[in-house]
C-alpha positions as CSV (number, residue, x, y, z in Angstrom):
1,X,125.2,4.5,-93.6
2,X,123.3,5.1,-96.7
3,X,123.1,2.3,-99.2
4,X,123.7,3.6,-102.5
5,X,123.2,2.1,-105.8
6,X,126.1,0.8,-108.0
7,X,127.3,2.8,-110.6
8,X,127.3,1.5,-114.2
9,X,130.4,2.3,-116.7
10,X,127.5,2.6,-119.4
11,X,123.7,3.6,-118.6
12,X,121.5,0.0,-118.7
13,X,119.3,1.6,-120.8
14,X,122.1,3.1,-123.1
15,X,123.1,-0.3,-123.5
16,X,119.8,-1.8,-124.4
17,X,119.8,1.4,-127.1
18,X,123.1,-0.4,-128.7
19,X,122.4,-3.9,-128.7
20,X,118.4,-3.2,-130.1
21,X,120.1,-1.0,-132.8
22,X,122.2,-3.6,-133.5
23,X,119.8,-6.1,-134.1
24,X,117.3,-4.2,-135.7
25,X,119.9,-2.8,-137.9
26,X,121.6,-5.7,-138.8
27,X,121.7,-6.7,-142.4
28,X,125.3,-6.3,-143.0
29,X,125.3,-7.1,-146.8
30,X,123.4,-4.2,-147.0
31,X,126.6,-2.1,-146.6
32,X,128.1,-3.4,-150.0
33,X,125.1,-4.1,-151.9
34,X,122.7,-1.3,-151.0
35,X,119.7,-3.9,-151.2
36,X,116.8,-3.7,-149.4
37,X,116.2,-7.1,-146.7
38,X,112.9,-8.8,-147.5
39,X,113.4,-11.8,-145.9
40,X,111.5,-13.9,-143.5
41,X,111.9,-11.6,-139.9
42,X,110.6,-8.1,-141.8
43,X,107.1,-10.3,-141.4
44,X,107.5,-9.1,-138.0
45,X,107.5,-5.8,-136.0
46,X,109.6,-4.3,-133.3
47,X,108.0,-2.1,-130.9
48,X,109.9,1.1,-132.2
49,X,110.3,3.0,-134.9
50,X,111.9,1.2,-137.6
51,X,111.8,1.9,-141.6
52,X,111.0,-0.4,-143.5
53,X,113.1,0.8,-146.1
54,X,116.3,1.0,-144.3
55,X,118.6,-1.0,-145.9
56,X,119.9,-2.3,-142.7
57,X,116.4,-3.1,-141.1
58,X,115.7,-6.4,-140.3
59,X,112.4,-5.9,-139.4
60,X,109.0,-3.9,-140.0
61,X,107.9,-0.6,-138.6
62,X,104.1,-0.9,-136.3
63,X,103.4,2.4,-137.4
64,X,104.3,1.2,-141.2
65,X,102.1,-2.1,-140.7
66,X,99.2,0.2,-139.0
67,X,99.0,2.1,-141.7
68,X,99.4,-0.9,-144.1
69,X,95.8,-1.8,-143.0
70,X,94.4,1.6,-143.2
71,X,95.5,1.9,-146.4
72,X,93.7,-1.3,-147.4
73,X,90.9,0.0,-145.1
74,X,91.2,-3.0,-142.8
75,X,91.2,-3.2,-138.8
76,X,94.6,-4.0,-137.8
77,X,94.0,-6.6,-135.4
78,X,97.4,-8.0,-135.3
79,X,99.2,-4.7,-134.6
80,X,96.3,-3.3,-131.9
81,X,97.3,-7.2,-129.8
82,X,100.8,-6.4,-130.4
83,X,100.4,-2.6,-129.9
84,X,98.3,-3.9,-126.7
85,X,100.6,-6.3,-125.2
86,X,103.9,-4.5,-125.0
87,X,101.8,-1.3,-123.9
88,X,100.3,-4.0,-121.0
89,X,103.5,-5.3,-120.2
90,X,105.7,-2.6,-119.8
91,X,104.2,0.6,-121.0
92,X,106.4,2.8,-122.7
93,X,109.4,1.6,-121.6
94,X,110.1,0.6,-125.0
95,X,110.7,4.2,-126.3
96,X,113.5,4.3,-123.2
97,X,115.1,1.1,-123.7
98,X,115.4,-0.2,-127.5
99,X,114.4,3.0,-129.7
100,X,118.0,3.9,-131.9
101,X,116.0,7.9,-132.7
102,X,115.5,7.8,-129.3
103,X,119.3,7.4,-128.6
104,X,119.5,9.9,-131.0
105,X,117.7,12.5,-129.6
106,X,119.1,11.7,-126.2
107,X,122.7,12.3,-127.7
108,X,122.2,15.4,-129.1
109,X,120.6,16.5,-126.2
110,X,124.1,16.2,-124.2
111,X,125.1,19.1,-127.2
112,X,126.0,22.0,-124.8
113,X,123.4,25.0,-125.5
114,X,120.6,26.8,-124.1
115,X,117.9,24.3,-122.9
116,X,114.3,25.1,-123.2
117,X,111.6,23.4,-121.2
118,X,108.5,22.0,-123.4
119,X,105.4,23.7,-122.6
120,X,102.8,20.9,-121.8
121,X,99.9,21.0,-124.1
122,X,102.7,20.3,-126.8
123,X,102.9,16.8,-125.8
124,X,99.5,16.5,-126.9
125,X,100.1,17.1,-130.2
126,X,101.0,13.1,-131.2
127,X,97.8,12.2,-130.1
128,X,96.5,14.3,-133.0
129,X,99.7,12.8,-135.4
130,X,98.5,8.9,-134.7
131,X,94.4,9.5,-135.4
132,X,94.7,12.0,-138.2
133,X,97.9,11.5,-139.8
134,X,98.9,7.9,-139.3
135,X,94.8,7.3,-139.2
136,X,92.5,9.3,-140.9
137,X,94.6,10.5,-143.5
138,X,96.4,7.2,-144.1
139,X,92.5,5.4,-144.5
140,X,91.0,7.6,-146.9
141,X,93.8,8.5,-149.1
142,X,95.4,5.3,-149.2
143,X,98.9,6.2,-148.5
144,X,101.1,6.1,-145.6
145,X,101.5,9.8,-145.1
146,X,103.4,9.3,-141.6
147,X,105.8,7.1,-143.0
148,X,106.0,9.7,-145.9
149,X,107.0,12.4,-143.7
150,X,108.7,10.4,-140.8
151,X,112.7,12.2,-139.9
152,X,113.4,8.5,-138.9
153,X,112.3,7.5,-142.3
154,X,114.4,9.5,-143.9
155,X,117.8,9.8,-142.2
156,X,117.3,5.0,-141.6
157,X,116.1,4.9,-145.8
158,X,115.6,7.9,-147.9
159,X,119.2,9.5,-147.9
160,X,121.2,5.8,-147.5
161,X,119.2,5.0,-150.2
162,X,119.9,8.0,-152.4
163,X,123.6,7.8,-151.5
164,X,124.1,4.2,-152.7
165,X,122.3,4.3,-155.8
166,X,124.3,3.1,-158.5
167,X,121.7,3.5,-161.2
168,X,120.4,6.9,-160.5
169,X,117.2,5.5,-160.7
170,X,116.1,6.3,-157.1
171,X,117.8,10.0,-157.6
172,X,115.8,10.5,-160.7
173,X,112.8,10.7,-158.0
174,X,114.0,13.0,-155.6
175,X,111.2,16.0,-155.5
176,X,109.9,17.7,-153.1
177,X,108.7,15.3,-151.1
178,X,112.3,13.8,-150.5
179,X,113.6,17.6,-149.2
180,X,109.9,18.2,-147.0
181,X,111.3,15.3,-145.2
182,X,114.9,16.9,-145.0
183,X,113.3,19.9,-143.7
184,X,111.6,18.0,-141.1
185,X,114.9,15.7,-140.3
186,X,116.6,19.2,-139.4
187,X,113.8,20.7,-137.4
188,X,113.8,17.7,-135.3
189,X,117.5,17.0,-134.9
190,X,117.9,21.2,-134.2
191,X,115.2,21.0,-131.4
192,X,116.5,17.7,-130.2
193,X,119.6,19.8,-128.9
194,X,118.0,22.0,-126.8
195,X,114.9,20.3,-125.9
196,X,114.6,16.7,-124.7
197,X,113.7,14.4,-126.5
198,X,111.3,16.8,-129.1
199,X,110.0,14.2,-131.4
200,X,109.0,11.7,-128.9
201,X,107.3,14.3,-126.7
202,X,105.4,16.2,-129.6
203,X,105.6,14.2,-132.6
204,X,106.0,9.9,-131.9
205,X,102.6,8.1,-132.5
206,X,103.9,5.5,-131.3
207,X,105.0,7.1,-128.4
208,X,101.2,8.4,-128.1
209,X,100.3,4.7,-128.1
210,X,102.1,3.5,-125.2
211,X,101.2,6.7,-123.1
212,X,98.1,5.3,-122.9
213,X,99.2,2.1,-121.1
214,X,101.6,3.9,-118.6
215,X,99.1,4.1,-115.8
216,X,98.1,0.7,-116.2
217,X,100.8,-1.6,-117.3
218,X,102.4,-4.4,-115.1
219,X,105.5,-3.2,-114.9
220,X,105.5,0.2,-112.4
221,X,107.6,2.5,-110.8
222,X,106.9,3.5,-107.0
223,X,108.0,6.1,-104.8
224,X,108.9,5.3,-101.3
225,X,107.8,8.1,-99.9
226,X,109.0,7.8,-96.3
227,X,112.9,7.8,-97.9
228,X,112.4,11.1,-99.9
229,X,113.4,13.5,-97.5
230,X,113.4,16.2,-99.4
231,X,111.1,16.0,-102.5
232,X,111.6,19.3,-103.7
233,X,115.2,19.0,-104.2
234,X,114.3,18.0,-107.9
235,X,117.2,16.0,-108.7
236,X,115.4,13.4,-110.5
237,X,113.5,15.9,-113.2
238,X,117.1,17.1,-113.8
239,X,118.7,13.8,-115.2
240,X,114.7,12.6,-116.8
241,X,115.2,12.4,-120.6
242,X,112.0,13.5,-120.6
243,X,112.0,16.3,-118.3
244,X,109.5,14.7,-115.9
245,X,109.0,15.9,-112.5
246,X,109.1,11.9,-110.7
247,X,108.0,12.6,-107.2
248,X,104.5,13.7,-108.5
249,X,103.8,10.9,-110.6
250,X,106.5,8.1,-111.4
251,X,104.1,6.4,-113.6
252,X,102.5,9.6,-116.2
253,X,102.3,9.2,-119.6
254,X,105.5,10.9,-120.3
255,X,107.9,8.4,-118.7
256,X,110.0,5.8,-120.7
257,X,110.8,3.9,-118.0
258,X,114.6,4.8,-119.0
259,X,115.5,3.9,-115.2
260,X,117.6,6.7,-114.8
261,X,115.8,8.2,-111.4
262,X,116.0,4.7,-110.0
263,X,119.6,4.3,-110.0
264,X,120.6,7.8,-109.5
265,X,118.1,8.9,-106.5
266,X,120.5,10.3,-103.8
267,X,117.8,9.0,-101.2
268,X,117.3,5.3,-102.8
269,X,113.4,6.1,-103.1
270,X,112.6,4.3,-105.6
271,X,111.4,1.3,-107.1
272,X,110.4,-1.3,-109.6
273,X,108.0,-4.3,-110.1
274,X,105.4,-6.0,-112.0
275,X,102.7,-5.4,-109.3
276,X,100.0,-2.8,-108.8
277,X,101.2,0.9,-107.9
278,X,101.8,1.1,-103.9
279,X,99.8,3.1,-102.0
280,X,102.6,5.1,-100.5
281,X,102.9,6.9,-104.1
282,X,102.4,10.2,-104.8
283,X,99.8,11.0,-107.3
């Protein structure tokens, strides 16, 4: 008899989406009083995206702090170890696991509509967003020009912010700048429905980061190979988030490590650890 997985009421990585959202998003007195959290924990960063400015944050952005440094024209030691420990540890499993415009993306994904496959060389294109935007530009002009244009950014902070405002102070500076980033916001979140996950595929530099580490992080997937009868049968790139053919490589620079081909492989072929990558994979 063929020994299945259990079923889970929720996905496990949905429910790791809830509960980091939930803490990273928990100042409740921001609901009533609008104010920014400065406290002790914004010191620190969480491995996602996470403004800054959001009146519910708790803590700091890494893409924020990078740029922090930049802008000071500094090398960010403390964000490339922290950067380079989660990346070492688990890859990008981050992005799959705690990452609330992530969830998002993945939500409005499940949107009936036409679906459109990503071409390829599109993923590329946040390699070029983290050196030259959240780098480059963000050293020599001495503002945080990712962070400026970010659709987290805007839909975590900028419109919360402009919708509580009591003074009219913060409306008083709405320009151009403020709708660029709507603009963006609603390319994003109308892509997101027929494409999986768009911005983390095209646009996330922090994403582009943890790609890197894929390939050589602890924590790996592996394919037993002599249990995938039929490894055409593509049922695993059907339910990827990221659209990811598994059986050729379970461990490319795409993969979130969301989980989802492990506990829904009809053949039970496949697995998890924090050792090296079995020979028995597929490259």
């Amino acid at each position: 008899m063929k020994r299945r997985r259990k079923k889970h009421a929720v996905k496990p990585h949905r429910l790791g989406q809830i509960i980091a959202s939930i803490i990273t998003l928990g100042h409740v007195p921001a609901l009533w009083t609008g104010n920014i959290y400065q406290g002790f924990l914004k010191r620190g960063c969480v491995p996602i995206l996470n403004c800054w400015g959001c009146p519910l944050s708790l803590f700091s952005c890494p893409i924020g702090a990078l740029q922090h440094f930049f802008n000071l024209q500094l090398i960010p030691f403390y964000i490339i170890g922290f950067f380079g420990a989660v990346g070492m540890l688990i890859g990008r499993m981050a992005c799959g696991w705690l990452c609330p415009f992530g969830m998002l993306q993945d939500l409005l994904n499940k949107i009936r509509s036409i679906k459109w496959r990503l071409p390829r060389w599109m993923t590329y294109v946040k390699y070029a967003v983290l050196v030259i935007v959240a780098g480059v530009i963000a050293w020599f002009t001495a503002e945080p020009w990712f962070c400026k244009l970010c659709p987290a950014g805007i839909l975590e902070a900028g419109i919360p912010l402009v919708l509580v405002d009591r003074t009219g102070d913060i409306r008083a500076l709405v320009g151009w700048l403020f709708w660029t980033k709507i603009a963006i916001l609603v390319f994003v979140v109308g892509l997101s429905i027929p494409i999986k996950r768009f911005f983390c595929r095209v646009f996330c530099p922090i994403g582009a980061i943890y790609s890197v580490f894929n390939r050589f992080s602890l924590f790996h997937l592996r394919i037993e190979t002599e249990k995938c009868k039929n490894p055409n049968c593509g049922y695993c790139a059907k339910i990827c988030p990221m659209d990811l053919n598994v059986y050729e490589n379970p461990n490319q620079k795409e993969c979130i490590r969301c989980m989802e081909c492990y506990y829904k492989c009809p053949n039970v072929a496949l697995t998890f650890g924090f050792t090296k990558q079995s020979s028995n994979s597929v490259k």
